[in-house]
N, C-alpha and C positions, 0 to 999 in steps of 0.2 A: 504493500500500500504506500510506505514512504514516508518521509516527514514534511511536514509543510509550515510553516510559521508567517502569520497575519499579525499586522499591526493596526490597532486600531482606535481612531483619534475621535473621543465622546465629549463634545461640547454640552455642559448644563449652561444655565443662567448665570452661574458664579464659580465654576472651575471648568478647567479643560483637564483632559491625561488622555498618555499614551499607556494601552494596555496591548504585552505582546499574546496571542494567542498561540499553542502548538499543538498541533494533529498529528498525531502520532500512535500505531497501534491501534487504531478504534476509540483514542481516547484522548478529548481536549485536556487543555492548562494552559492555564494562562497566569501573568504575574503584571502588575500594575509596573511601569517602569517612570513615568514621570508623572505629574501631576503640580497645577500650575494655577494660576488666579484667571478669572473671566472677568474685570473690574472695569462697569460704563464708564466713561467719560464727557463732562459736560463742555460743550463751546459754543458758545455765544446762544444761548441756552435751548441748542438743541443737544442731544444725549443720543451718543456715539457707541456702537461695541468699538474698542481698541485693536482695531485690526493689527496693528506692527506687534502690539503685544503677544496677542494671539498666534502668528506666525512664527514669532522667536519661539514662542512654548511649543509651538510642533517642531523646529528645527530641532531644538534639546530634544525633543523623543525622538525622533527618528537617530539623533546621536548616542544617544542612551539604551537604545535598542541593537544598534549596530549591526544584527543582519535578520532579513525577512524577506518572504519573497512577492508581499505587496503589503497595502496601505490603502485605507479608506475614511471617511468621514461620516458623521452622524455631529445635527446639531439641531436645536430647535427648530419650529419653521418660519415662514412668511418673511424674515426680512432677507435681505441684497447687497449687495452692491454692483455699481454700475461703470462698467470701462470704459474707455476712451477708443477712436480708433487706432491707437497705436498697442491699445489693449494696458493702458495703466487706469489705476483706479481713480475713479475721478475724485473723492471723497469716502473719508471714512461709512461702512454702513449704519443707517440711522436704528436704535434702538428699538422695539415694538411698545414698549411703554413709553415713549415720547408721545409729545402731548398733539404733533402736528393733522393728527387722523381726527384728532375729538368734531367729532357731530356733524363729519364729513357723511353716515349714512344715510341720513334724508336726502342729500344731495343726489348721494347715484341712486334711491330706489324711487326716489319722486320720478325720474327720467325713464328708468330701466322696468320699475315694478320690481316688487320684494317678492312678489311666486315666481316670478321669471329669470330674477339674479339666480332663484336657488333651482329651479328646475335646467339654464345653462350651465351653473358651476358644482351642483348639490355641495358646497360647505356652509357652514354656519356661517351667519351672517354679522360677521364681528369686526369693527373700526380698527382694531391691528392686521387686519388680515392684507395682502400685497398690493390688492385691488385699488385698496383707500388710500395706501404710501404712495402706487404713483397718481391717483388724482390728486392728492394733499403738493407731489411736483408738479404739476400742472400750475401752480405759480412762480415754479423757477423755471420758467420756458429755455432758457440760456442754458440751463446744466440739462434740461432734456433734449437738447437738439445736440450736445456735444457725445448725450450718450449713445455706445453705438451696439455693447451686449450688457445685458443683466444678468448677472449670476445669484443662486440662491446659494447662501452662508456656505454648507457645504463643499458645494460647489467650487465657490470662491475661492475656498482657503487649495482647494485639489488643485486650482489653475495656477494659482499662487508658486506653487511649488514643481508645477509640471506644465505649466502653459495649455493645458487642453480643456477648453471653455465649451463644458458641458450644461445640459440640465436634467437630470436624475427624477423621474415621475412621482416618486413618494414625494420630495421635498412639494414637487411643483404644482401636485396636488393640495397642498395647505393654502394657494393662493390667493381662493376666488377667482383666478382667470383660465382654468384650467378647461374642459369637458370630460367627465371621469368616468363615462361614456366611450369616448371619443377617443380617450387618454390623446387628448391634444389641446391644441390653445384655441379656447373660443374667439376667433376672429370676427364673428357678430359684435359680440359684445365689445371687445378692445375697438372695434368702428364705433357703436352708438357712444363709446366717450370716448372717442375723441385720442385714445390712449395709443401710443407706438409697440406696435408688432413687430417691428421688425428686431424688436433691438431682445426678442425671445430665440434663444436656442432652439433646436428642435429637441422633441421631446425623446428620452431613450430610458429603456425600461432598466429596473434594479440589478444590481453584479454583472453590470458594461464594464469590460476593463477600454480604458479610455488612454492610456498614456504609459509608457515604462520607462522610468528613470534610470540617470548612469547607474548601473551595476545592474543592472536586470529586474529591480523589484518594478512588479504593475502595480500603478494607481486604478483604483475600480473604484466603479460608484454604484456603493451598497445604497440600500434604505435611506437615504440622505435625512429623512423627517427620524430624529431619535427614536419619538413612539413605535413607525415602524419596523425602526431595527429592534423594540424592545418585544412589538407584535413577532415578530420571527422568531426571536426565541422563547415567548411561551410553550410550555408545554400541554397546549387545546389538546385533547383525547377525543372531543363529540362534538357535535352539532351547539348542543346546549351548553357551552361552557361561554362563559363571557371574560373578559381583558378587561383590566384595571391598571393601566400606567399609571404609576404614581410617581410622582415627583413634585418640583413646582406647580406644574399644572397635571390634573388628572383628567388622563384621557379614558374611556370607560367605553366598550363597545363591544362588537359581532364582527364577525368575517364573512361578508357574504359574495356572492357568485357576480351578486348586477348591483349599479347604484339607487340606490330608494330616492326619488326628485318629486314626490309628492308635497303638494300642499299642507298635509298634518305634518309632514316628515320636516317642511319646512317653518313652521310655526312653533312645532316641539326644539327648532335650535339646534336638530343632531345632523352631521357630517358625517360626508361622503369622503373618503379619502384611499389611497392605492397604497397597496403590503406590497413587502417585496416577494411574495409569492404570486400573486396577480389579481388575488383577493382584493377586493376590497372593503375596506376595514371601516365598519357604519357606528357611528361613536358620538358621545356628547363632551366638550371642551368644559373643563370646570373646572375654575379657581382648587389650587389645589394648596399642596405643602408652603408655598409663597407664606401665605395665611404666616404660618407657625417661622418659617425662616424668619420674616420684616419683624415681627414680635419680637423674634429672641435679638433680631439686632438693635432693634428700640434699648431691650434691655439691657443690652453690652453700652446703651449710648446713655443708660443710667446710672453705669456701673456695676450692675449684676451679670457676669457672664456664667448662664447656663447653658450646659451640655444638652443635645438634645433627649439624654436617656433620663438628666434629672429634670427636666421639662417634664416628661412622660408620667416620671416619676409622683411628680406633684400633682398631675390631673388624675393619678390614680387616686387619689386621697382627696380630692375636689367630691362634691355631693353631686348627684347625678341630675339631668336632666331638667335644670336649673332655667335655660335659657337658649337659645339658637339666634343664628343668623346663616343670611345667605351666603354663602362663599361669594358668588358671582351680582354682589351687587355693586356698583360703580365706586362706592366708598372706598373696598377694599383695591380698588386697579393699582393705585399709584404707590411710590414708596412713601415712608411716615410713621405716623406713632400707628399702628397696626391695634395696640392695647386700649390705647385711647378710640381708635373706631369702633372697635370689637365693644363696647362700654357707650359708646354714644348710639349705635346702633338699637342695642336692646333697651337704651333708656327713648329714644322714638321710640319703638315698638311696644313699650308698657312693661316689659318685660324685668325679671330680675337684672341687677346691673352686679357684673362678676366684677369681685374687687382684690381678690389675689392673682398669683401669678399660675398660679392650680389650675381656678377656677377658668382664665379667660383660654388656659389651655383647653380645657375639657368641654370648653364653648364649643372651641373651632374643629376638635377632631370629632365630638359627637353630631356639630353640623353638617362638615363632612360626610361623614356615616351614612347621615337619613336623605344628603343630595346625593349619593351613590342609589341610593333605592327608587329616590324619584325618578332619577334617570335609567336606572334598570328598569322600571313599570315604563316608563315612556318606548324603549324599546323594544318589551316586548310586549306592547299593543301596537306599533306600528309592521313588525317583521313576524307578529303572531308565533314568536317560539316562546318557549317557558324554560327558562334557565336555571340549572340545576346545580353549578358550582363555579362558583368565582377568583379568576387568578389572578391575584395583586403580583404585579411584576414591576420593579425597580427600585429605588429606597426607600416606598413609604412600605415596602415589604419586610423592614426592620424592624417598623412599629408597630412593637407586637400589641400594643391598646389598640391601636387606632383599625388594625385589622380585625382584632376581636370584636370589637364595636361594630365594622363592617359586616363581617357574618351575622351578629345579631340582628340591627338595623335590615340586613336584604333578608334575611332567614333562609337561607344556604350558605351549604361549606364554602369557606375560602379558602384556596392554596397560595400561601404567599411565599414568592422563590419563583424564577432565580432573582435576588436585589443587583445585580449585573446584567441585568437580561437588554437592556443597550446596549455595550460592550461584547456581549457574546451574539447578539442578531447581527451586531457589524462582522464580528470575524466567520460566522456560518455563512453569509453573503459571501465572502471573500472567498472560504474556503469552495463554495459550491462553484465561482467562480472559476477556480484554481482546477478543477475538478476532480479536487477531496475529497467530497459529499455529492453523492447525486443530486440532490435539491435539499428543500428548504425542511419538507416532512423528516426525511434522517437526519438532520441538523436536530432537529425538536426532538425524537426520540433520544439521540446523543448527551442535549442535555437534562431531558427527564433522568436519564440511566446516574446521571454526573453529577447534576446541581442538586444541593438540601432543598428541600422545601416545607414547610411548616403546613399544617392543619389545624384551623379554629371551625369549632362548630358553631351555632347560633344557638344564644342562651336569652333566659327572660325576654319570651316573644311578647308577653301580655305588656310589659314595662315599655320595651321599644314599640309597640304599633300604639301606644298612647302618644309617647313622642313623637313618633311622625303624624302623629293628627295634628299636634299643638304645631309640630315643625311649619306642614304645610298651611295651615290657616295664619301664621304670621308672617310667612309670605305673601299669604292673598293680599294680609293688611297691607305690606309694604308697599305693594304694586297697584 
């Protein structure tokens, strides 16, 4: 069979690393070799990811790794950057939590109509999504006319290092300009605003090897959208199992055969998106672990710096059921006092107001909990399956409350495992690539056989479906 070794560079919100992967025997390992800060940058107050930074921190992995026989990317989605023709970056890529997209959606759905954005693009209809960054440049007409390709992040950094100016269909599926259909760029839509097509790569599907650097290793473009590389390596068994990315943002969904563009489909907020297996991956975007990260850095900016296990730790010993909010209300978008929202929130709402550090924990992971149910119930009434066990994959897969909460709150098992399952959908892409792995299915049995995985069962259902009644009717109020 041979030995093969993958390297594979995982952009979160707030670190990058290289993790080398090795196929060997029937049996992955992998060993984390660098790891590096992801830190915005503000100027002239707009808010930057630091691309020079970010490049140095792949140049150290790739040196710190010293041999493999390719390399690929996974990073959040929807943002870019955009080249010049001589192929230099015109400007650093703009952030997704910059403020430049606020209340640009009225603008395109008054033109386009809100069934017809989601019936041409099926993603959820959200002001960070690509669509709204280039009409928000639609007022720097000067830097759109010098632009001549746009690259999604992944992407970006691939070209960066190997010159070959691709676009990768997971990523480019997160856009809103996509057809997930079509798997191409709705050129309808890029006409009724007005927006430049030309300056879109064509599209090419997951573990393309695109480029081979001095000494032989290929660049390939795996799953470029994280989720999707962390959808690759769950370990799905059935029909009925459902995906829980957890991270900053939790992505929560089905794998299905065709894209749902229906009107409830588009009213319920749930996305259409492309796996790197050719699935596509039908899911709800929801405010996720951010919640609990912006808190704890509040709290570092008061002087208390907790660990996220003694965080955990304190909402263990918090009294239950006390009060909720939405993940996903506009409050929470931005960076800030996260504990002061969490606390202003429920004192709008009528609600008790958490006044320790326990309490406003066990706010945010029990609200959590009961918006994983809502949006499990939203899915399947629109896809009519009935799902039977839920796999938290990535690092909210560590938090053994917050997923015991979740099994009770859905009332089915949750398998939480692999907390790497980014990391290792990037190197199974690679390795299927390389053609280590026949496809993406023995990649997932691989890591079934390889990665721990934890089982929480669902306890105190009478307790949890009282909260989710109180959950959702302080919703309704808020809306």
């Amino acid at each position: 069979m041979g030995s093969y070794q993958a390297l594979a560079f995982d952009f979160g919100a707030s670190t990058g690393r290289a993790v080398l992967g090795t196929l060997a025997d029937g049996k992955l390992t992998r060993r984390e070799v660098y790891r590096f800060d992801n830190t915005p940058v503000e100027l002239d107050g707009t808010l930057y990811w630091d691309i020079d930074a970010l490049l140095a921190g792949v140049r150290e992995g790739m040196a710190r790794a010293e041999t493999f026989d390719s390399l690929a990317f996974d990073t959040w989605g929807v943002d870019f950057g955009l080249l010049d023709a001589e192929g230099r970056l015109l400007a650093p890529p703009v952030h997704y939590r910059d403020r430049r997209t606020a209340g640009l959606i009225p603008r395109v759905t008054d033109k386009v109509g809100t069934n017809r954005l989601y019936q041409l693009t099926g993603n959820q209809i959200m002001e960070i999504n690509t669509l709204f960054q280039l009409v928000a440049l639609q007022a720097q007409p000067a830097l759109l006319r010098r632009a001549k390709t746009l690259l999604f992040m992944p992407d970006l950094l691939a070209y960066l290092i190997s010159g070959a100016a691709v676009c990768e269909q997971s990523i480019a599926s997160t856009s809103q300009l996509l057809d997930p259909a079509g798997k191409d760029w709705c050129h309808a839509l890029l006409d009724e605003l007005s927006l430049p097509a030309d300056i879109l790569p064509p599209v090419i599907p997951s573990g393309s090897i695109t480029a081979t650097l001095p000494g032989g290793a290929k660049v390939i473009a795996v799953a470029g959208h994280d989720t999707q590389s962390a959808v690759a390596a769950a370990p799905l068994q059935s029909d009925r199992a459902a995906f829980l990315s957890c991270g900053t943002w939790s992505l929560l969904g089905t794998e299905l055969d065709r894209p749902v563009l229906t009107a409830e489909s588009a009213a319920l907020g749930l996305s259409n998106e492309l796996g790197a297996n050719g699935k596509v991956n039908y899911l709800k975007n929801i405010v996720g672990l951010w919640l609990l990260q912006e808190s704890r850095r509040q709290w570092q900016r008061e002087g208390k710096d907790y660990s996220f296990a003694a965080l955990e730790q304190l909402a263990t010993y918090a009294p239950p059921f006390r009060c909720f909010i939405d993940p996903d209300d506009a409050l929470f978008t931005s960076p800030g006092d996260m504990p002061g929202r969490v606390r202003a929130y429920c004192r709008e709402t009528g609600q008790y107001v958490p006044q320790t550090v326990g309490e406003v924990v066990r706010c945010i992971y029990e609200s959590l909990a009961l918006k994983y149910r809502l949006a499990l119930g939203q899915l399947e009434a629109v896809t009519d399956k009935r799902f039977d066990t839920l796999h938290i994959i990535g690092g909210g897969a560590q938090a053994a409350l917050l997923c015991r909460m979740t099994a009770s709150s859905c009332a089915i098992p949750v398998h939480a495992g692999p907390v790497e399952a980014t990391a290792l959908g990037n190197l199974l892409v690679q390795f299927v690539a390389l053609g280590a792995l026949p496809d993406i299915a023995a990649g997932r049995g691989l890591i079934a056989a390889c990665e721990p995985v934890q089982l929480y069962q669902p306890e105190q259902p009478t307790a949890w479906q009282q909260a989710y009644t109180t959950f959702v009717h302080h919703l309704q109020k808020r809306s």
